[in-house]
C-alpha positions in Angstrom: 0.0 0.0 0.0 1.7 3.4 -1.0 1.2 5.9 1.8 2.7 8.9 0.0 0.4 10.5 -2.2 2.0 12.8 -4.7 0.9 16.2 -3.0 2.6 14.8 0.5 6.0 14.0 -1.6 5.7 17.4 -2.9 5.6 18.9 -0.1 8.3 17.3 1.1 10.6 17.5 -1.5 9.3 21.6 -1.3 10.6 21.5 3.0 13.7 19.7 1.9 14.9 21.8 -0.7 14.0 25.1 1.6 15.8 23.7 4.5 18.5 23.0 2.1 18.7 26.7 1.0 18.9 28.0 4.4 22.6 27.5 5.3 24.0 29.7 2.5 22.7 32.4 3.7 24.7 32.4 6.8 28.3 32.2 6.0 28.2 35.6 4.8 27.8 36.5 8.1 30.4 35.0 9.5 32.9 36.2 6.6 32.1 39.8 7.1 33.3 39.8 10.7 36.8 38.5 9.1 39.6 36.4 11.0 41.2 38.3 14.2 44.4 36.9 15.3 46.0 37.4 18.5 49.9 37.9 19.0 51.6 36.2 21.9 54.0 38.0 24.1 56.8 35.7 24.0 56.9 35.0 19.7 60.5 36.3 18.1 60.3 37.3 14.3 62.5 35.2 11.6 63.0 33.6 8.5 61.7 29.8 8.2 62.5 27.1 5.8 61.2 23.2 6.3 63.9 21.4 5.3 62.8 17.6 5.9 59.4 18.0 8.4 60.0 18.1 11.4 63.7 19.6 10.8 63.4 23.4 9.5 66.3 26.0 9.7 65.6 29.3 11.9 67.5 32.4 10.3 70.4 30.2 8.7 70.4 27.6 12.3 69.2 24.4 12.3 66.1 23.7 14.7 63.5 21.2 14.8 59.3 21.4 15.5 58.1 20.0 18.1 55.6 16.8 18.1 52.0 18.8 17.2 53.4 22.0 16.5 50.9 24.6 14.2 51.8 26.4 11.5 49.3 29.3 10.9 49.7 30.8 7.0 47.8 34.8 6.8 44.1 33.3 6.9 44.8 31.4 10.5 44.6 28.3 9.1 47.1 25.1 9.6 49.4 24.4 7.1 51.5 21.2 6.8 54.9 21.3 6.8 55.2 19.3 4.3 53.4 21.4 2.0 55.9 24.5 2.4 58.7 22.5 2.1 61.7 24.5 0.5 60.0 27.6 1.0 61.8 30.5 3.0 58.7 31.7 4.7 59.0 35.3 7.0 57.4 34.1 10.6 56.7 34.5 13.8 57.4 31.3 16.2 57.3 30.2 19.9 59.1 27.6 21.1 57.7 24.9 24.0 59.5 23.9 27.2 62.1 21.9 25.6 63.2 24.5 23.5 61.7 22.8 19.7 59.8 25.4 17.3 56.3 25.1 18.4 53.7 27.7 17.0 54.6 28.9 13.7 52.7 32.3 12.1 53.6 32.7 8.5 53.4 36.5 8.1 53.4 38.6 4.8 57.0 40.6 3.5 55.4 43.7 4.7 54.6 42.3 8.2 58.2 40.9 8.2 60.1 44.1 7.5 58.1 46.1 10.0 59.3 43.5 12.6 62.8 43.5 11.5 63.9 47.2 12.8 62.5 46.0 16.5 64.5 43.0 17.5 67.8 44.1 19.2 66.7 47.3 20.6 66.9 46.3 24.7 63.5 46.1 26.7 62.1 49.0 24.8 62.6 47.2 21.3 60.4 44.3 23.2 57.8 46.9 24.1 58.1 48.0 20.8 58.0 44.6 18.7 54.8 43.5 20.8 52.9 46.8 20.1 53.6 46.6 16.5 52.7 42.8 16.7 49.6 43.6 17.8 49.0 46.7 15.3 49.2 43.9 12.8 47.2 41.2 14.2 44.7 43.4 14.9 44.5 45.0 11.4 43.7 41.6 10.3 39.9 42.1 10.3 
């Protein structure tokens, strides 16, 4: 015995396809408010290139990333190192307690030389580096 008449599977096929048109309107929403990053205090500015994941060289020195480090490219997503690899990338890192690379944020040439005139400048080059880090992360809207 068939239960579903033609008007009752019209009308559900007529829901289905309005619930199905419902999420797209919401995204643009969310993409209007743009991605805000935030900028750690304790970061230091370099250049970064993945040699073999997990070994990368820091400004010309060998280091190594930790076990689950992150790698943030410019929209705050994770990259894997093993897609960049070769590439001499202008960051920001942290490092964990046992000293290996563990946060990574890829940041553009323009970002990069900014950073660059604040690194050896004493305590006020710190104060410096982390106002500017935060002009730029917060410019990022």
């Amino acid at each position: 015995m068939n239960r579903w008449t033609r008007i009752r599977a019209r009308l559900t096929l007529a829901a289905c396809a309005a619930l199905a048109g419902l999420p797209l309107t919401s995204p643009t929403a969310v993409l209007a408010q743009g991605i805000q990053r935030s900028a750690p205090k304790d970061v230091v500015p370099g250049q970064m290139i993945v040699t073999a994941p997990p070994e990368v060289t820091m400004d010309g020195k060998p280091e190594r990333l930790s076990p689950g480090s992150r790698i943030r490219d410019l929209n705050n997503m994770l990259v894997l190192s093993g897609g960049i690899v070769g590439k001499t990338l202008p960051v920001v890192y942290r490092r964990d307690a046992a000293g290996l690379v563990h946060e990574v944020w890829i940041l553009t040439p323009e970002e990069y030389g900014k950073l660059g005139g604040t690194r050896n400048q004493g305590s006020d080059g710190v104060r410096l580096f982390n106002e500017l880090l935060a002009a730029i992360f917060g410019a990022r809207r």
